[in-house]
Backbone as XML, in Angstrom:
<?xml version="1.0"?>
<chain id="A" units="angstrom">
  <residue number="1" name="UNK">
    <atom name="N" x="0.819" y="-1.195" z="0.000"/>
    <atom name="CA" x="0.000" y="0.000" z="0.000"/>
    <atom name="C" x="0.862" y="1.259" z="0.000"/>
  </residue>
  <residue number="2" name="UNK">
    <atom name="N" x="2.058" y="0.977" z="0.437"/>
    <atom name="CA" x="2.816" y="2.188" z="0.604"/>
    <atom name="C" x="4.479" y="2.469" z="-0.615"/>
  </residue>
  <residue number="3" name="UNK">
    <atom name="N" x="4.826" y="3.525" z="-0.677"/>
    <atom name="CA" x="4.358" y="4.675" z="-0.617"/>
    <atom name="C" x="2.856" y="5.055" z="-1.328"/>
  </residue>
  <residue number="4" name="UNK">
    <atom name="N" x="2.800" y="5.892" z="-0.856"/>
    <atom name="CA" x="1.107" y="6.734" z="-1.363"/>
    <atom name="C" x="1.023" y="8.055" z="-0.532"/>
  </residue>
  <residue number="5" name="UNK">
    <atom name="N" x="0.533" y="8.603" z="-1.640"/>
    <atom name="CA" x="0.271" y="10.009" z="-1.794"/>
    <atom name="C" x="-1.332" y="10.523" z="-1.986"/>
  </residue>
  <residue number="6" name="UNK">
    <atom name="N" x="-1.404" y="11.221" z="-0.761"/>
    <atom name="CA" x="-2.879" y="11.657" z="-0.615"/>
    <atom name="C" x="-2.959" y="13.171" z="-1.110"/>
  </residue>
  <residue number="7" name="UNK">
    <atom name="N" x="-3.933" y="13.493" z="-1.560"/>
    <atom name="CA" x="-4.527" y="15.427" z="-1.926"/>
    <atom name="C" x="-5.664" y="15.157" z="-2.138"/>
  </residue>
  <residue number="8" name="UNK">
    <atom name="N" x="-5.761" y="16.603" z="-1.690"/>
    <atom name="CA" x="-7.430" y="17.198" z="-1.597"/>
    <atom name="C" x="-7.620" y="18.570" z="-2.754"/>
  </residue>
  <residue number="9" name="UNK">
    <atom name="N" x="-9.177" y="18.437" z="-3.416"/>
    <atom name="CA" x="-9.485" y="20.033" z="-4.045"/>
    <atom name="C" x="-10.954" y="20.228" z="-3.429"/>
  </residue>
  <residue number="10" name="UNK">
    <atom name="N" x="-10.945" y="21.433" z="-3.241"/>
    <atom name="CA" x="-12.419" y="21.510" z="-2.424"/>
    <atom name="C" x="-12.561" y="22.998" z="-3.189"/>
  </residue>
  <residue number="11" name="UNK">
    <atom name="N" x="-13.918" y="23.050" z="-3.645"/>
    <atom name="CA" x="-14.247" y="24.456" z="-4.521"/>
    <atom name="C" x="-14.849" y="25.321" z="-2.938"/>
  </residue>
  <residue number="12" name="UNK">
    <atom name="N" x="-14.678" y="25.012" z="-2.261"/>
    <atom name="CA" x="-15.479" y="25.896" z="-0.999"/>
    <atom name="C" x="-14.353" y="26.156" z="0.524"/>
  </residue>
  <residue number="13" name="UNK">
    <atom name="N" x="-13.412" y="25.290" z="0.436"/>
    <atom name="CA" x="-12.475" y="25.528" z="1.517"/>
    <atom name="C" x="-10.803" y="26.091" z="0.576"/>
  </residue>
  <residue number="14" name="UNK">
    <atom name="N" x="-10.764" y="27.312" z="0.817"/>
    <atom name="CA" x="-9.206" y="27.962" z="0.733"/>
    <atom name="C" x="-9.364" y="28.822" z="-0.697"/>
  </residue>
  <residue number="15" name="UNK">
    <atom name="N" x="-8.116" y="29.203" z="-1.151"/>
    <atom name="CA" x="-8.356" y="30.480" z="-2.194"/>
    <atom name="C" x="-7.914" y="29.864" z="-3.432"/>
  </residue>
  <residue number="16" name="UNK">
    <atom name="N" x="-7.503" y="28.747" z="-4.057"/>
    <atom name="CA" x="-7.582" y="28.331" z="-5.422"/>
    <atom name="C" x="-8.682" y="28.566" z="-6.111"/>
  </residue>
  <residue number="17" name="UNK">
    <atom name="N" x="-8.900" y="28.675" z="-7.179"/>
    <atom name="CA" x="-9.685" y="28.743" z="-8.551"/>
    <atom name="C" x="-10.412" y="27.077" z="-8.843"/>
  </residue>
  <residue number="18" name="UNK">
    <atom name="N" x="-11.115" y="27.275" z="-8.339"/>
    <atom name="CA" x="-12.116" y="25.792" z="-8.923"/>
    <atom name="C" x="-13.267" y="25.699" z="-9.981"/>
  </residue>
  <residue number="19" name="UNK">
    <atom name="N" x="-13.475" y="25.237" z="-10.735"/>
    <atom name="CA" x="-14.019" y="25.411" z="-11.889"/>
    <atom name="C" x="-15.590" y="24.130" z="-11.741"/>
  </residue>
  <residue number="20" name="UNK">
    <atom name="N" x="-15.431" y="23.953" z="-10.160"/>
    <atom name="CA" x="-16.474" y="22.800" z="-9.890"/>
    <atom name="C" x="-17.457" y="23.377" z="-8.983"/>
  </residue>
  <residue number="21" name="UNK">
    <atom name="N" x="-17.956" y="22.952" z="-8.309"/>
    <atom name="CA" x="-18.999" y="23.330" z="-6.818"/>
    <atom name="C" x="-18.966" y="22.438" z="-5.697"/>
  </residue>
  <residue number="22" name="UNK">
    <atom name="N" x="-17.505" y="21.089" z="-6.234"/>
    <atom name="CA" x="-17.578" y="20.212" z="-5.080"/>
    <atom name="C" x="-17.032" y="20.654" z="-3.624"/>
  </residue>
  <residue number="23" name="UNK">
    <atom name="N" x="-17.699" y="20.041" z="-2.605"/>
    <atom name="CA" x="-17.380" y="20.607" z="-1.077"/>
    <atom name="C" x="-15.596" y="20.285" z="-1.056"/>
  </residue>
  <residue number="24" name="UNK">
    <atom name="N" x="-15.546" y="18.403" z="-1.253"/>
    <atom name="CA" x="-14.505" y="18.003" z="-1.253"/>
    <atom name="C" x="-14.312" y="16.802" z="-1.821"/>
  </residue>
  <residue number="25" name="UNK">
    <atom name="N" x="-13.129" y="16.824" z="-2.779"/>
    <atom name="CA" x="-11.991" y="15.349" z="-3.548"/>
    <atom name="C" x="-11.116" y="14.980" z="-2.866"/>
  </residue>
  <residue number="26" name="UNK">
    <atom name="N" x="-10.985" y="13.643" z="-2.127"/>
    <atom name="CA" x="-9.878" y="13.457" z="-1.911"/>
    <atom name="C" x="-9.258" y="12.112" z="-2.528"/>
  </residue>
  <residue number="27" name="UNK">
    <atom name="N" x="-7.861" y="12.430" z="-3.259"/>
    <atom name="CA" x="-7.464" y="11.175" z="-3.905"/>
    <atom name="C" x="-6.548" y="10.155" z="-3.536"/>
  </residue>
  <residue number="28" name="UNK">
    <atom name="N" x="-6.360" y="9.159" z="-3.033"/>
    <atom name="CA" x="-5.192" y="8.120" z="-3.054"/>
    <atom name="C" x="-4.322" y="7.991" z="-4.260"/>
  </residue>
  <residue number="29" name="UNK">
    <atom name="N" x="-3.208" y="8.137" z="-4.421"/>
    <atom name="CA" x="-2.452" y="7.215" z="-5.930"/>
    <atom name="C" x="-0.993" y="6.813" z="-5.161"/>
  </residue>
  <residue number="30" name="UNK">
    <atom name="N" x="-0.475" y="6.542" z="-6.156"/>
    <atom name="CA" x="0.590" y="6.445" z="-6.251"/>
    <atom name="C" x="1.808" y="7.284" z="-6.374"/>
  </residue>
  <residue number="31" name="UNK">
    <atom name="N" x="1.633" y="8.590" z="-6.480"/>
    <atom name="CA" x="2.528" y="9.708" z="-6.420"/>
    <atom name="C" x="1.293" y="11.484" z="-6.347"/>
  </residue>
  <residue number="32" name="UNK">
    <atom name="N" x="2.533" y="12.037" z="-5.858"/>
    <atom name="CA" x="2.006" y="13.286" z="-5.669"/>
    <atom name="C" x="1.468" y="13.681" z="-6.450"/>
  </residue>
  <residue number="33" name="UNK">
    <atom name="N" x="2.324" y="14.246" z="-7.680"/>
    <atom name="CA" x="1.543" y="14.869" z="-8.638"/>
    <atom name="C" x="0.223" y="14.196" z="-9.323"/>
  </residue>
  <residue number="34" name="UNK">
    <atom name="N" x="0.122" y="13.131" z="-9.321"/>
    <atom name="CA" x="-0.845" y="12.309" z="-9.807"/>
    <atom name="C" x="-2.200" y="12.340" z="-8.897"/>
  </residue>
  <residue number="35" name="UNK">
    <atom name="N" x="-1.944" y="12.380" z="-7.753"/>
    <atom name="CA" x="-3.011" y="12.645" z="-7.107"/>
    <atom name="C" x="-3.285" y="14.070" z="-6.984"/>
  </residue>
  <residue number="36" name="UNK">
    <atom name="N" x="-2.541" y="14.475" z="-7.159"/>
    <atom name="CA" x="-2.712" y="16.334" z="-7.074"/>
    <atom name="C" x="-3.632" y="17.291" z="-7.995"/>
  </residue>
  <residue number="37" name="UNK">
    <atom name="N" x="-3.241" y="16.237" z="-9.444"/>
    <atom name="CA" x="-4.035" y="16.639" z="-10.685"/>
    <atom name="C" x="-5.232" y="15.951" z="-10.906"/>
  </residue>
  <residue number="38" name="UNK">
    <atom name="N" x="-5.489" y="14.978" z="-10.136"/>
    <atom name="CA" x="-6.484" y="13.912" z="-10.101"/>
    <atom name="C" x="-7.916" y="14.563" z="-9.220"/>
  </residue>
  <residue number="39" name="UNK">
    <atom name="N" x="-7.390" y="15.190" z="-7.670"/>
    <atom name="CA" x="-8.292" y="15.774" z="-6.800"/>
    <atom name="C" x="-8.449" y="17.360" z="-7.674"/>
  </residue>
  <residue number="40" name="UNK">
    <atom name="N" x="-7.732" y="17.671" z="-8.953"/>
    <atom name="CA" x="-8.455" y="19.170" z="-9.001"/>
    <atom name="C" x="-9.121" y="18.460" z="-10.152"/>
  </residue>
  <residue number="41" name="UNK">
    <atom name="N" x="-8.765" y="17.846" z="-11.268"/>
    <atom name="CA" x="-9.933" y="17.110" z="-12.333"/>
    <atom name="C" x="-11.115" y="17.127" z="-11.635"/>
  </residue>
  <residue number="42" name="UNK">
    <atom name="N" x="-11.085" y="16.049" z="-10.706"/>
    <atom name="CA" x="-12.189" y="15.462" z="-10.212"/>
    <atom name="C" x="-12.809" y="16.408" z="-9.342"/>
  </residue>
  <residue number="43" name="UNK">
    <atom name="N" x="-12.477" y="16.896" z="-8.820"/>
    <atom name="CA" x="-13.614" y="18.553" z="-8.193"/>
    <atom name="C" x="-14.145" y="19.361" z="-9.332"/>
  </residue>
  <residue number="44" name="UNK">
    <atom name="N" x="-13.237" y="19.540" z="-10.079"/>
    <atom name="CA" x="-13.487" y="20.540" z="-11.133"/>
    <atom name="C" x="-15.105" y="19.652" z="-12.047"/>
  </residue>
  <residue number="45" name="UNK">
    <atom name="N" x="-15.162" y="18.296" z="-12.120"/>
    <atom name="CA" x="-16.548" y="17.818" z="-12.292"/>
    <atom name="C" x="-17.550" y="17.789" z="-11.581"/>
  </residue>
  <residue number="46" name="UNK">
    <atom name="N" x="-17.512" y="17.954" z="-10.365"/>
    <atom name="CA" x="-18.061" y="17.932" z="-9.396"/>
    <atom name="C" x="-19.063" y="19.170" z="-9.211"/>
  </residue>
  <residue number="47" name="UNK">
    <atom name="N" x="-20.099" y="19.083" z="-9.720"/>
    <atom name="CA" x="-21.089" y="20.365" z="-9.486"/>
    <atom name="C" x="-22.219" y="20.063" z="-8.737"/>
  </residue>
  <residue number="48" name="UNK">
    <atom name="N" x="-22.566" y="19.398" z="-8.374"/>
    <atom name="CA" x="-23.892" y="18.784" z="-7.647"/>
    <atom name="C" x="-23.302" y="17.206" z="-7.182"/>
  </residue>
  <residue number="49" name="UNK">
    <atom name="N" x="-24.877" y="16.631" z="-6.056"/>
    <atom name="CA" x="-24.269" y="15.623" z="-5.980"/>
    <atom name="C" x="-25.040" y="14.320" z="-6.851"/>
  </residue>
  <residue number="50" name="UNK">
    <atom name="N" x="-25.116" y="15.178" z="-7.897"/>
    <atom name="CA" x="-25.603" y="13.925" z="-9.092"/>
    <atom name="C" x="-24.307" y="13.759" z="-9.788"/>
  </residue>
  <residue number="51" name="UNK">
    <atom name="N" x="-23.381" y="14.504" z="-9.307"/>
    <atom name="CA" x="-22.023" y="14.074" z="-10.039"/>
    <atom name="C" x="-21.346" y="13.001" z="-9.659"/>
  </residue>
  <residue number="52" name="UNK">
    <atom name="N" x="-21.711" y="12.573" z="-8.611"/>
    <atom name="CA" x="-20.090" y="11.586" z="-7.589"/>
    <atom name="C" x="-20.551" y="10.395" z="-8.455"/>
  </residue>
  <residue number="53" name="UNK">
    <atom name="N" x="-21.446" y="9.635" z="-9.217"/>
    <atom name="CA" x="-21.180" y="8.893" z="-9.729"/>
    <atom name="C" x="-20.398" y="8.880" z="-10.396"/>
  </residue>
  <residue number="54" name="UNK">
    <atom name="N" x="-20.057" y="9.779" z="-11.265"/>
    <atom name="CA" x="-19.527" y="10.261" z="-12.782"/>
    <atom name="C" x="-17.903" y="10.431" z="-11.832"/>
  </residue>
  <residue number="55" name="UNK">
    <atom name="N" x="-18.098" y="10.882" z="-11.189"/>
    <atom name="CA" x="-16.422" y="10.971" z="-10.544"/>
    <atom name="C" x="-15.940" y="9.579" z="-10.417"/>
  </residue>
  <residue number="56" name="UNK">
    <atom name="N" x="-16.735" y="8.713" z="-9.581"/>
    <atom name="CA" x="-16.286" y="7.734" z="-9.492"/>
    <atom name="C" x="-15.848" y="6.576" z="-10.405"/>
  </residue>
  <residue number="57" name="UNK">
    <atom name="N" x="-16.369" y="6.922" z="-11.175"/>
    <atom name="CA" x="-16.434" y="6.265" z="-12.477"/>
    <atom name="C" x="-14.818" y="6.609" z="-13.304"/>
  </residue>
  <residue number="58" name="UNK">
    <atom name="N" x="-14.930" y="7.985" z="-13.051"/>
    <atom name="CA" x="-13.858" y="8.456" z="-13.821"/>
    <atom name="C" x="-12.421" y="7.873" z="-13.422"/>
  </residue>
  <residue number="59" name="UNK">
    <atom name="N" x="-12.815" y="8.002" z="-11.992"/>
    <atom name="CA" x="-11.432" y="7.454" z="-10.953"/>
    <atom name="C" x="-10.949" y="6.147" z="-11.152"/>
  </residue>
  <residue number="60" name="UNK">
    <atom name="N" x="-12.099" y="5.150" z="-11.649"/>
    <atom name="CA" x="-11.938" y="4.149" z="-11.684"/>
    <atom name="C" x="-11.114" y="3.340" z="-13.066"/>
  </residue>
  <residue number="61" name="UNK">
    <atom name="N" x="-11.112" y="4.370" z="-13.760"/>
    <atom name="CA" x="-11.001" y="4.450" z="-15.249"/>
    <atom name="C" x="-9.323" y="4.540" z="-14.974"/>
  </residue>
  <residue number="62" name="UNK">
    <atom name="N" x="-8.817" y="5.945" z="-13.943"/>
    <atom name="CA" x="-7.975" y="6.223" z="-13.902"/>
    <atom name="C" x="-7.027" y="5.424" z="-13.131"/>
  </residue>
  <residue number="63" name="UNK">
    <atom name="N" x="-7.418" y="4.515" z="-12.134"/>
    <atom name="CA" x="-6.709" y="3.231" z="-11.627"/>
    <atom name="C" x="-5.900" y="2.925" z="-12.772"/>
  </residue>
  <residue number="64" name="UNK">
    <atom name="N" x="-5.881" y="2.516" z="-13.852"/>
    <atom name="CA" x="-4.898" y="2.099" z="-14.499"/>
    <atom name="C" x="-3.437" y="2.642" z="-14.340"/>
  </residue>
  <residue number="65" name="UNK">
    <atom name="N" x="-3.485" y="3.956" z="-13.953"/>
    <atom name="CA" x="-2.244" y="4.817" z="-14.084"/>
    <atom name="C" x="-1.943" y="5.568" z="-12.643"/>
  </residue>
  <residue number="66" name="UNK">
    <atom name="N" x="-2.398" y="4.479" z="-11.697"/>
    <atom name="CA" x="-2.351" y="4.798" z="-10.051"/>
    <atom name="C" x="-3.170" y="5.545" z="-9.410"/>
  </residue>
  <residue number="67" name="UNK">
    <atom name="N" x="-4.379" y="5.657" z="-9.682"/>
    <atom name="CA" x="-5.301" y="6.560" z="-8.397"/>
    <atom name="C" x="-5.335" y="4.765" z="-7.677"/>
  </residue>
  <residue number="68" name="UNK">
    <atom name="N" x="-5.521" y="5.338" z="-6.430"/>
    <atom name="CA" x="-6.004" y="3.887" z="-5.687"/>
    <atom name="C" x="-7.485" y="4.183" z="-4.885"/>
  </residue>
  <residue number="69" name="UNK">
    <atom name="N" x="-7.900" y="5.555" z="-4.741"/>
    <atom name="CA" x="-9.308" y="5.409" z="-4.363"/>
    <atom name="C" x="-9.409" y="6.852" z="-4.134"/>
  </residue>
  <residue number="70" name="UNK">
    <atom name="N" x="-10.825" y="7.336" z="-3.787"/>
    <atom name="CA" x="-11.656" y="8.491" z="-4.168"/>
    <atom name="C" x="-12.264" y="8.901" z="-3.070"/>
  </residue>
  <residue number="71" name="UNK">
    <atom name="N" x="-12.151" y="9.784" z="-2.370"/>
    <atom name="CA" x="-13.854" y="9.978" z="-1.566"/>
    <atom name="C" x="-14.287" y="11.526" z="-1.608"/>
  </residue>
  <residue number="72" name="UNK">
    <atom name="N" x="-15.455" y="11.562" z="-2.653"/>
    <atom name="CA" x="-16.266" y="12.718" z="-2.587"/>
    <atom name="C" x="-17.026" y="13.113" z="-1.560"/>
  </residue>
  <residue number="73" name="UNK">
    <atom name="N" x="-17.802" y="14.461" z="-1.771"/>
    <atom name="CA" x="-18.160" y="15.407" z="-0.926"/>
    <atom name="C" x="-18.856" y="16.694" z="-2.103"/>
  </residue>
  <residue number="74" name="UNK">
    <atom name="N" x="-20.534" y="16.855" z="-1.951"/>
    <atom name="CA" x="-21.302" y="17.515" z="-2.864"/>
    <atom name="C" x="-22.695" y="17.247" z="-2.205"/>
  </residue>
  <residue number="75" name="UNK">
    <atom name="N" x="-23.306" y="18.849" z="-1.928"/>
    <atom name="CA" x="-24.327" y="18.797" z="-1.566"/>
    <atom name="C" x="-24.782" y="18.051" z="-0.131"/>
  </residue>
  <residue number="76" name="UNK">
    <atom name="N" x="-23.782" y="17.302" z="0.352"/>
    <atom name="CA" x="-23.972" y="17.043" z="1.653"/>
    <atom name="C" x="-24.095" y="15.627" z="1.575"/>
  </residue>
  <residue number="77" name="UNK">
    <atom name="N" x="-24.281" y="15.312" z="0.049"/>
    <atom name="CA" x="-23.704" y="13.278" z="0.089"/>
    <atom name="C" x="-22.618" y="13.248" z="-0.286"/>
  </residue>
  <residue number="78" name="UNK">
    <atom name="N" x="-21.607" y="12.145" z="-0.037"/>
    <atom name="CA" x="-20.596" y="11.684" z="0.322"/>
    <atom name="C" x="-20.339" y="9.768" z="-0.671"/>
  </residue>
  <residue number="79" name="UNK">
    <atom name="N" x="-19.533" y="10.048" z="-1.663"/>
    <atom name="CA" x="-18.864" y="8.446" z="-2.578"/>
    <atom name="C" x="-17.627" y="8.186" z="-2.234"/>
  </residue>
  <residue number="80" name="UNK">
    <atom name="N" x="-17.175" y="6.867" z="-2.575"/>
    <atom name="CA" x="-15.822" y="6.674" z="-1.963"/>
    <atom name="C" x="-15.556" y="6.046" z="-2.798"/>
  </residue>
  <residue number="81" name="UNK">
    <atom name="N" x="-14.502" y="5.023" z="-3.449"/>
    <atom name="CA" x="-14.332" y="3.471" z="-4.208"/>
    <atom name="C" x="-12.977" y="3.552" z="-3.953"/>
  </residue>
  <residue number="82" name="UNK">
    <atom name="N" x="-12.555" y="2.662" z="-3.660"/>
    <atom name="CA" x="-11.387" y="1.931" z="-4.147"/>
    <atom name="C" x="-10.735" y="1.921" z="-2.210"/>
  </residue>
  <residue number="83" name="UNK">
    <atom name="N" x="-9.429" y="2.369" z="-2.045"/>
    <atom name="CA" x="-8.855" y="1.854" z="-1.347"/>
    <atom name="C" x="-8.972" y="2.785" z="-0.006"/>
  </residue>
  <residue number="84" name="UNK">
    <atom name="N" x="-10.512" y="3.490" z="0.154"/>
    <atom name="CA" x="-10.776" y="4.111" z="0.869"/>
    <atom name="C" x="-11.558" y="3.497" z="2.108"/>
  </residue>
  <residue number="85" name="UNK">
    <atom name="N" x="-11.393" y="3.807" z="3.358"/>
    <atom name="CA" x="-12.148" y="2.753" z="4.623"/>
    <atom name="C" x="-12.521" y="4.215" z="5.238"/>
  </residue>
  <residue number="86" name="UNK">
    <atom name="N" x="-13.838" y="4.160" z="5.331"/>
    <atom name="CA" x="-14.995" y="5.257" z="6.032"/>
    <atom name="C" x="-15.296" y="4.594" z="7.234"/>
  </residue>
  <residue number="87" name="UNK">
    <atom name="N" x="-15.061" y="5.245" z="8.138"/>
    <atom name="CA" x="-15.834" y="4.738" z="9.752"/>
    <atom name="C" x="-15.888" y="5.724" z="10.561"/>
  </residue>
  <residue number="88" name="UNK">
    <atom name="N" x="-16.845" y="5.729" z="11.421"/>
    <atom name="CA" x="-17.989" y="6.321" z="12.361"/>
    <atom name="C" x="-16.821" y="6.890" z="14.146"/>
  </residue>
  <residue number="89" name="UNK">
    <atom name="N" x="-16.873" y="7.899" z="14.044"/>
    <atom name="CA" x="-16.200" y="8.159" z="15.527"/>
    <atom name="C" x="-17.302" y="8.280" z="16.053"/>
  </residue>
</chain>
């Protein structure tokens, strides 16, 4: 599992330019930059939360070339896939 490289793009938290409306992307891969360009793609689709399918989908596509998993944030629902573990504090 390791090394791995995590990033986030969120069109609503901090002062970058987002071209999406997602709350928050966060990506797993295999290297920085890859996940770096991966969480602003994938926000930047992110306009509602009729999108996180379509993200997920996309992510999954992109496994070939090291994302290892996804977890969105839009409208207040929440997708995940791949090598992501969600649990309850």
């Amino acid at each position: 599992m390791f090394p791995l490289s995590v990033c986030s793009s969120s069109s609503t938290i901090g002062h970058s330019l987002s071209l999406g409306r997602g709350e928050l992307v966060t990506v797993l891969a295999d290297g920085g930059a890859l996940a770096d360009a991966a969480a602003t793609a994938l926000c930047n689709m992110l306009n509602s939360e009729r999108d996180l399918d379509r993200v997920l989908e996309t992510a999954q596509v992109w496994a070939e070339h090291g994302v290892r998993g996804v977890f969105a944030q839009a409208g207040g629902k929440i997708a995940a896939w791949g090598a992501v573990e969600l649990v309850t504090i």
